[in-house]
GUBA-92557 format. One record per residue (C-alpha): x, y, z negated. Coordinates in steps of 0.05 Angstrom, whole numbers, plus 32768, in hexadecimal, padded with zeros to 4 digits. Layout:
<node><u>X</u><v>Y</v><w>Z</w></node>
...
***
This chain:
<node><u>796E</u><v>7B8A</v><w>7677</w></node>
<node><u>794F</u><v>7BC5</v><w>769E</w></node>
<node><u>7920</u><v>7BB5</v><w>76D2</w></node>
<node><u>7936</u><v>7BA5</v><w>7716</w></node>
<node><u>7958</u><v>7BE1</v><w>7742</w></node>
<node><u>795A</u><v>7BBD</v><w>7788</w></node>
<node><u>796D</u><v>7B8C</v><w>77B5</w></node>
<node><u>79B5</u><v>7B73</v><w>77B5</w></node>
<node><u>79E3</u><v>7B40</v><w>77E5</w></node>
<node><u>79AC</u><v>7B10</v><w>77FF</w></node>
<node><u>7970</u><v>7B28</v><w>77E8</w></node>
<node><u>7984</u><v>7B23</v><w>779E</w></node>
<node><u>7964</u><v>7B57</v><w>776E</w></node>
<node><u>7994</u><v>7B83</v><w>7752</w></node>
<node><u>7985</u><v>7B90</v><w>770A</w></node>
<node><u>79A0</u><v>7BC5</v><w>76DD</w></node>
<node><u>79C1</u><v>7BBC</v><w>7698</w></node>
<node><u>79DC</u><v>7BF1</v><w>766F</w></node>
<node><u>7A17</u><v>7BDE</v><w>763A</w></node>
<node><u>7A3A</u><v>7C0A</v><w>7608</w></node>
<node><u>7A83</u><v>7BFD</v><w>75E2</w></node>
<node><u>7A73</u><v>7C16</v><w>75A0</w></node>
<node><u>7AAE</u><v>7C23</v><w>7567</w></node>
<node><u>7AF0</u><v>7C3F</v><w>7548</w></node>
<node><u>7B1A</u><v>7C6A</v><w>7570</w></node>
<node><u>7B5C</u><v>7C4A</v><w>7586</w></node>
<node><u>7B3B</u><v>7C04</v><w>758A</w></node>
<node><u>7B45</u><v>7BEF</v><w>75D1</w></node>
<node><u>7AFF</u><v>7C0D</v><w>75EC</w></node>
<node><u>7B12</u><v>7C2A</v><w>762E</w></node>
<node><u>7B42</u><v>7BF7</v><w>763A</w></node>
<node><u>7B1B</u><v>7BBF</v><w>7638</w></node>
<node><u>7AE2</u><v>7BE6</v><w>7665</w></node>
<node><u>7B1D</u><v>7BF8</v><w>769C</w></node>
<node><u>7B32</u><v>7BAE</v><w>7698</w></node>
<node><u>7AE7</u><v>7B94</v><w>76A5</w></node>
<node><u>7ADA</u><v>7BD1</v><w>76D0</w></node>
<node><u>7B19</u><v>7BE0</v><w>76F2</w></node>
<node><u>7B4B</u><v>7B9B</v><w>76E2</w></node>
<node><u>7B7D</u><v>7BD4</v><w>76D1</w></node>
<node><u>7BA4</u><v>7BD5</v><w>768B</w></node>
<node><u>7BBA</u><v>7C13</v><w>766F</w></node>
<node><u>7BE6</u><v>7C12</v><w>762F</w></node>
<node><u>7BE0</u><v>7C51</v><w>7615</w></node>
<node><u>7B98</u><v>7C69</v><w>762B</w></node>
<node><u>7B7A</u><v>7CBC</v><w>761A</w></node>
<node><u>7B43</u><v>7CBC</v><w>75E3</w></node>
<node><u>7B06</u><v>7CB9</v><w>7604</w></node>
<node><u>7AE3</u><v>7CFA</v><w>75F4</w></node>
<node><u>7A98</u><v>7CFD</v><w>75EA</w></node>
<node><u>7A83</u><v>7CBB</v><w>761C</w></node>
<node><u>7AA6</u><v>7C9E</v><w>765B</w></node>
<node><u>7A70</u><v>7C79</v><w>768E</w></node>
<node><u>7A83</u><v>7C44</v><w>76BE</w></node>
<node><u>7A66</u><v>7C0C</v><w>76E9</w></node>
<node><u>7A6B</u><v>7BC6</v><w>7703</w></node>
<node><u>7A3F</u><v>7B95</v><w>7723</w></node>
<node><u>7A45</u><v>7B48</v><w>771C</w></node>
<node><u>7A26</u><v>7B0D</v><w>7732</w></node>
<node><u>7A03</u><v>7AED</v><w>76F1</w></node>
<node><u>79E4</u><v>7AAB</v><w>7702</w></node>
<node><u>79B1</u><v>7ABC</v><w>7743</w></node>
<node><u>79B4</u><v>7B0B</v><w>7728</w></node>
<node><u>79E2</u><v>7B43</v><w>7747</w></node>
<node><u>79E7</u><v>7B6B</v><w>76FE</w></node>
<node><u>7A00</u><v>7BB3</v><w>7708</w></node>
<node><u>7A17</u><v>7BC7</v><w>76BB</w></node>
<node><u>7A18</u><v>7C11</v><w>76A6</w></node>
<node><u>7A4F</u><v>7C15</v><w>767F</w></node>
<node><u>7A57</u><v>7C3E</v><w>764B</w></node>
<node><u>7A95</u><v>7C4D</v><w>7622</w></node>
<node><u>7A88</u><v>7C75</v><w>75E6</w></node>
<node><u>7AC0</u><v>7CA0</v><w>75C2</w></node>
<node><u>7AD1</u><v>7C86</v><w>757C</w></node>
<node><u>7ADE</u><v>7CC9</v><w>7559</w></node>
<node><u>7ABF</u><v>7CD8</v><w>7519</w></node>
<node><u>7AA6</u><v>7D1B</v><w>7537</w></node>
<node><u>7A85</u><v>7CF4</v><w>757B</w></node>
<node><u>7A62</u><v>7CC6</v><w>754C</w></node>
<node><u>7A1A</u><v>7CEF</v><w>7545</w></node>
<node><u>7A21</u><v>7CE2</v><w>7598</w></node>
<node><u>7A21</u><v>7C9A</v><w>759E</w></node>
<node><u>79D9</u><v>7C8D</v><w>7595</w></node>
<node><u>79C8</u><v>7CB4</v><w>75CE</w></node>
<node><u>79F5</u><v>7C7E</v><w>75F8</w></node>
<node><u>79D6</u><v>7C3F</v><w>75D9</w></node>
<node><u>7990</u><v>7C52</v><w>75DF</w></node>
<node><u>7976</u><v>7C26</v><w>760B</w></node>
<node><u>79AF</u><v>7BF9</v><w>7619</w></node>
<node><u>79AE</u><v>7BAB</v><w>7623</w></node>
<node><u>79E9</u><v>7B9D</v><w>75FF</w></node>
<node><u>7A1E</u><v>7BBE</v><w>75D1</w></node>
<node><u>7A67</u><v>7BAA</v><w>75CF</w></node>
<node><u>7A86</u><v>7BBD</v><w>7588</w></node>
<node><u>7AD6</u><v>7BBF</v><w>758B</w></node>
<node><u>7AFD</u><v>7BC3</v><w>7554</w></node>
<node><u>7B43</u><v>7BB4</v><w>7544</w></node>
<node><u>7B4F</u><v>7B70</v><w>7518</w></node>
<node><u>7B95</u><v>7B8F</v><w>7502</w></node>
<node><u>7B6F</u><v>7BD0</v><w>74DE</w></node>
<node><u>7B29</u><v>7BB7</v><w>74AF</w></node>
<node><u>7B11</u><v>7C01</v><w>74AA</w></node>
<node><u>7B07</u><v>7C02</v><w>74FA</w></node>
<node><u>7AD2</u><v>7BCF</v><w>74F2</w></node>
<node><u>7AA7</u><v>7BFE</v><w>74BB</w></node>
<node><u>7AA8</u><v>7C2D</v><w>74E8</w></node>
<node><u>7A98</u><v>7C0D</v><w>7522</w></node>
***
């Protein structure tokens, strides 16, 4: 995780962790982010085009964790883009959909 930003509720360090959702287009990416983000549902969701970025801060244990969310477009012709969203992320989320086996190879 990045290095601390700040103090949060009581004192706690607030400390900065950038995810990405990496994969097909179609395979639930910006839903699940809105969900986490948002606790919204929308069944039929736009393409994301190029990257969408949201946030949302947590208690983790004795942490307040503010993750930078990112939510990466799964279009063949968006996919020379993504590693300039990963770089330097904590963690990557890879979605694919279990009812379609070529959304995983291109995840």
């Amino acid at each position: 995780m990045a290095a601390n930003a700040g103090a949060g509720a009581g004192g706690s360090k607030i400390r900065n962790a950038k995810l990405v959702l990496l994969g097909d287009v179609g395979t639930g990416k910006s839903s699940l982010v809105l969900r986490f983000v948002k606790g919204q549902f929308v069944e039929f969701q736009e393409s994301t085009i190029g990257a969408a970025f949201f946030s949302q801060t947590l208690a983790v244990n004795d942490e307040t964790v503010k993750f930078e969310i990112w939510d990466t477009a799964g279009q063949e012709r968006y996919h020379s883009l993504a590693p300039m969203y990963y770089r330097g992320a904590a963690a990557a989320i890879v979605v694919y959909d279990i009812t379609n086996a070529v959304s995983m190879s291109r995840a």
